[in-house]
C-alpha positions in Angstrom: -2.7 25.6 -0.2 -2.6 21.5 -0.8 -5.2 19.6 0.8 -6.2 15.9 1.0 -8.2 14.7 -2.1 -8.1 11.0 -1.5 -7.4 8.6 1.3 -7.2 4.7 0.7 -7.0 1.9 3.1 -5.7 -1.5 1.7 -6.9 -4.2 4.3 -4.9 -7.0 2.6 -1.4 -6.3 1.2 -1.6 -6.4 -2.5 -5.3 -6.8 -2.8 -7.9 -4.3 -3.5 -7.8 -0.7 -1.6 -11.0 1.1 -1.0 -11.0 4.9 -0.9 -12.4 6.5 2.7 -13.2 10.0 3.6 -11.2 9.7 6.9 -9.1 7.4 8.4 -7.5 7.1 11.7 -3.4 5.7 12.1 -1.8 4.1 14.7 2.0 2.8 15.2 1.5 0.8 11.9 -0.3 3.1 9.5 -3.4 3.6 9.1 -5.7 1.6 11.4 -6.6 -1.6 9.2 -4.3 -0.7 6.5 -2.2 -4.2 5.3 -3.1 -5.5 8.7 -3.4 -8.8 6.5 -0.8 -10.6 4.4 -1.1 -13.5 2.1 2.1 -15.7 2.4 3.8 -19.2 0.9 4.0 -22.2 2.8 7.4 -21.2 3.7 5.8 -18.0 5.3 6.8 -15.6 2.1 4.9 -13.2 1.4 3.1 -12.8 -2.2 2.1 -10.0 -4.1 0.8 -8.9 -7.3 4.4 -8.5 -8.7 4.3 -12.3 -9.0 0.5 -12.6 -9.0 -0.9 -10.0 -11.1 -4.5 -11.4 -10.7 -4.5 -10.6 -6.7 -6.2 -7.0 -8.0 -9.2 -9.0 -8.7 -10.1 -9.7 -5.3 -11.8 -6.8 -2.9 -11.1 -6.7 0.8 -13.2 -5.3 2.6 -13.1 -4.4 6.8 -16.6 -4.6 8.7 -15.9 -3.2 12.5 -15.5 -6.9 13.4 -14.0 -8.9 10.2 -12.5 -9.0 7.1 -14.6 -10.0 4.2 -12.6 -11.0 0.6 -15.0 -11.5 -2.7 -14.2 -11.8 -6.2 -16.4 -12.2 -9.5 -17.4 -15.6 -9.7 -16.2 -16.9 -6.5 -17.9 -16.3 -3.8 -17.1 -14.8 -0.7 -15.3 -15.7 2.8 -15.6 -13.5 5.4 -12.9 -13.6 8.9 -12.6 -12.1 12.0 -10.0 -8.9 11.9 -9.0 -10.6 15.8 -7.0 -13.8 17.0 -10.0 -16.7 17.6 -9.2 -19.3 20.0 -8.0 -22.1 17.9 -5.6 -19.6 16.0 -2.2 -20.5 15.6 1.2 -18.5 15.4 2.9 -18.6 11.8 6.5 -16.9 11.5 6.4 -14.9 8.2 8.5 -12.3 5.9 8.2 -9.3 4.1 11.5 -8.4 2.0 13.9 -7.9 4.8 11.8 -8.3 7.9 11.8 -11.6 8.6 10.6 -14.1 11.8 7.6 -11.7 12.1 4.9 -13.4 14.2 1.6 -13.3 12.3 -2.0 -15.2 13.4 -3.0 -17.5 11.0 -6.5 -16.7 9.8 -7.6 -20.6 9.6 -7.8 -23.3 6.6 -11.3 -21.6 5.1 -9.3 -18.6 4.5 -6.1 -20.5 2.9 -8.4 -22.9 0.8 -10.7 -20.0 -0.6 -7.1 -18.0 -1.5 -5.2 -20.6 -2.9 -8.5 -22.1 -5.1 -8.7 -18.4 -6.7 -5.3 -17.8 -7.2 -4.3 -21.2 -8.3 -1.5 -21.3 -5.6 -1.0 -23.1 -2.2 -1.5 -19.8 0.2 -2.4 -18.6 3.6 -4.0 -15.7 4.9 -2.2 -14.3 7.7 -3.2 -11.4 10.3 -1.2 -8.6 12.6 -1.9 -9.9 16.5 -0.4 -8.7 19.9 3.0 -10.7 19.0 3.7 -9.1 16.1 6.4 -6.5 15.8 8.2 -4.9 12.7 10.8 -2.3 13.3 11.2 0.3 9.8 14.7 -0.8 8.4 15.1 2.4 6.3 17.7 4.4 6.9 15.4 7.4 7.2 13.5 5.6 10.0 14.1 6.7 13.7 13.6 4.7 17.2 10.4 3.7 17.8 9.3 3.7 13.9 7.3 0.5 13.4 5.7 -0.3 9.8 2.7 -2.8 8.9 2.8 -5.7 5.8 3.2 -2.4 3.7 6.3 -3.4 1.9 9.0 -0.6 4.1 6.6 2.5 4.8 3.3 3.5 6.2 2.4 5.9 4.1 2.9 6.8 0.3 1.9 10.2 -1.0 1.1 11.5 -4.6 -0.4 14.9 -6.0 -2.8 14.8 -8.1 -0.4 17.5 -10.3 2.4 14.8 -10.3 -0.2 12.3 -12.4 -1.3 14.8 -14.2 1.8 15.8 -15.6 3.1 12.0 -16.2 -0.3 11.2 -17.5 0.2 14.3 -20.5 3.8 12.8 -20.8 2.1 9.3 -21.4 -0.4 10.8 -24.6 2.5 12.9 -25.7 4.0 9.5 -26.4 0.6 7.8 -28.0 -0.3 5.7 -24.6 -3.3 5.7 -22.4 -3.4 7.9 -19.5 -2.9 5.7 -16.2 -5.7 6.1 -13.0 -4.4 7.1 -9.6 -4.7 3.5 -8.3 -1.9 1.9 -10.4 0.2 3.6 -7.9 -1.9 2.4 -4.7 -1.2 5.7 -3.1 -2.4 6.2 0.6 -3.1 10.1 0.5 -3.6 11.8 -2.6 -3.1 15.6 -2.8 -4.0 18.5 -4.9 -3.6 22.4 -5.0 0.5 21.9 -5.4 2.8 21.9 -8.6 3.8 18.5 -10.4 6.2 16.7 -7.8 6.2 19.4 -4.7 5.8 16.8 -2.6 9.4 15.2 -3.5 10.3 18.4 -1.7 8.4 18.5 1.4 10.7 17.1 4.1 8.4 17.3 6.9 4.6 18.3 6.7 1.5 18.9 8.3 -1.5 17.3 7.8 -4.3 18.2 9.5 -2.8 17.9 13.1 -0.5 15.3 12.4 3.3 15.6 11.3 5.0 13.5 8.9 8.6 13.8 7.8 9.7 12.8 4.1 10.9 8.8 4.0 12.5 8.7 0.9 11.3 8.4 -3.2 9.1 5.4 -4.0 11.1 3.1 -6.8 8.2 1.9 -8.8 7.7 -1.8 -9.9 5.6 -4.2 -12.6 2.5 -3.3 -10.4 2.1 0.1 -11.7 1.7 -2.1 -15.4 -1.3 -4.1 -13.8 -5.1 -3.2 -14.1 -6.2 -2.8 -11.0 -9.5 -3.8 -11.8 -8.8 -6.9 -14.3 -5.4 -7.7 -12.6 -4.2 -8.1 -16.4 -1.0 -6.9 -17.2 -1.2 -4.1 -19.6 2.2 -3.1 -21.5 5.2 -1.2 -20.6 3.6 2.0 -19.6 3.9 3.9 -17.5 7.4 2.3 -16.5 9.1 3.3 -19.9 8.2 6.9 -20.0 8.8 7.5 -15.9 12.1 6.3 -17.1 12.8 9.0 -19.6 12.2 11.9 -16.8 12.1 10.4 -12.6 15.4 8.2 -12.4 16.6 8.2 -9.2 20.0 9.9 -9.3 21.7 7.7 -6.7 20.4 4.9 -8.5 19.3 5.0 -11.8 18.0 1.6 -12.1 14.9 3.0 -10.2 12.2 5.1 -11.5 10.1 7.2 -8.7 7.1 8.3 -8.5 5.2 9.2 -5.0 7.1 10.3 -1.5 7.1 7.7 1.6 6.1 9.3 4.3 7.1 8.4 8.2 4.5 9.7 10.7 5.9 11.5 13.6 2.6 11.7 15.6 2.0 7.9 16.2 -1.7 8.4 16.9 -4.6 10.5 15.2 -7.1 11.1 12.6 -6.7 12.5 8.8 -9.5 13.6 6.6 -10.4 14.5 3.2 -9.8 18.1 2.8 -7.5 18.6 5.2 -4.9 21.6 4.6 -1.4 20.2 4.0 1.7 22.2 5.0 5.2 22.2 4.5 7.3 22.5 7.7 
C-alpha cells in the first residue's frame, strides 16, 4: 500500500521548501505553505522561471515570523501577521488578479531586491485576501494560496525513479525530487499510479485528482545554486509524458484539490485510492 515519504512546505512562493514530518492544511494548503509572495512594483508576481537565482534564498517559518537568509547576505527576519503600520498592496498570480496582499514593510523589499538585483516587494496572505481556484476541476468553496493554481502537487517516488533511469539511459544526470518542488511525495506504488487516482485517502483526509502538472524551465534549475543546468529533464519528459490534449506540455506530478478543508497529514501515512 503507498504511504507518505516526504512532505514539504514552501513558506515563500518560488523560494526554498523545507521538508517536515507533518504538516497541517487549511482552505489554502498547507498551513504556511506560499503564504508569501514576492511581486513587481506593478504587484506581479516573480518566480524563479524569470529569476532562477530565487532557489538560493531559504525561508524559513518560526511560530511567529518568517525568516529569509542566503550565503553571503545576511538575514531579515518578519512577522508571518499584519503589524500596525502595514499597508494593503493589490497583487496577481497568473489569472488571479486584484488579490489583496499585506505588504511586509521596506526592510523586507530592500533586502529582496539588493539580492536579486531587482526592485521587489515581499507580500503576505492577511484577513482580506481571497483567491477562488479557477480550474476547471475546482468546485465551490475551493480557495488556493500564492501556489501558482493548486494546493497540493503529488509525485511517487516510482514516477522519478523511472524518469530518472530514462535520464541515464540517455547519458544525463539523474534529477533530485526537489526540481519538481512536490508537496507530498509517495512510495510503495508503480511509476505514474498516481496519474490515476482520481480521489484518495490520505490519512483521514480526502483529496480528489486536479488535473496533470505541465512542467516549466524550473524543473532545469538547481535548487540549491539556482543555476540553470541544461535541457534535462524537459527534453526526455518530452519523448514519453506529453499531454495528449495538448502536446505542447510535458507532465509530471498530479494536482491535487483537498476535499476535507481542515486536518493534519503525516509521514507514513497509508494512501488509498477511492
Amino acid at each position: 500500500m503507498p504511504r507518505v515519504t516526504g512532505l514539504f512546505i514552501y513558506p515563500v512562493k518560488a523560494l526554498r521548501g523545507h521538508a517536515v514530518t507533518s504538516a497541517e492544511f487549511d482552505a489554502l494548503g498547507f498551513v504556511g505553505d506560499r503564504r508569501f509572495l514576492i511581486v513587481d512594483a506593478a504587484g506581479k508576481f516573480i518566480t524563479q522561471r524569470t529569476v532562477p537565482q530565487m532557489a538560493r534564498i531559504n525561508a524559513i517559518l518560526s511560530a511567529d515570523n518568517l525568516t529569509l537568509s542566503a550565503d553571503g547576505a545576511g538575514q531579515i527576519t518578519v512577522p508571518r501577521t499584519a503589524q500596525s503600520n502595514d499597508f494593503v498592496r493589490a497583487v496577481s498570480v497568473w489569472k488571479s488578479e486584484n488579490l489583496q496582499a499585506e505588504d511586509c514593510g521596506d526592510s523586507a523589499s530592500t533586502w529582496l531586491s539588493d539580492f536579486l538585483g531587482l526592485k521587489c516587494h515581499l507580500v503576505r496572505i492577511g484577513r482580506d485576501f481571497r483567491r477562488p481556484m479557477l480550474k476547471s476541476s475546482a468546485r465551490s468553496g475551493d480557495l488556493v494560496s500564492f501556489a501558482d493554481a493548486f494546493p497540493f502537487l503529488i509525485i511517487s517516488e516510482a514516477s522519478l525513479a523511472e524518469l530518472d533511469d530514462r535520464l541515464v539511459e540517455n547519458l544525463a544526470e539523474p534529477v533530485p525530487m526537489n526540481r519538481f518542488r512536490p508537496s507530498i511525495v509517495v512510495d510503495g506504488c508503480e511509476p505514474f499510479d498516481e496519474d490515476q487516482w482520481t480521489r484518495l485517502k490520505i490519512g483521514d483526509a480526502i483529496f480528489r485528482h486536479g488535473g496533470p502538472c505541465a512542467r516549466c524551465i524550473v524543473t532545469t534549475t538547481d535548487q540549491l545554486s539556482g543555476e540553470r543546468v541544461g535541457k534535462e529533464p524537459l527534453r526526455t519528459l518530452a519523448t514519453f509524458r506529453r499531454d495528449a490534449s495538448d502536446p505542447s506540455n510535458v507532465n509530471f506530478g498530479v494536482n491535487l484539490i483537498h476535499e476535507t478543508k481542515v486536518g493534519r497529514i503525516q509521514v507514513g501515512d497509508t494512501v488509498v485510492a477511492l
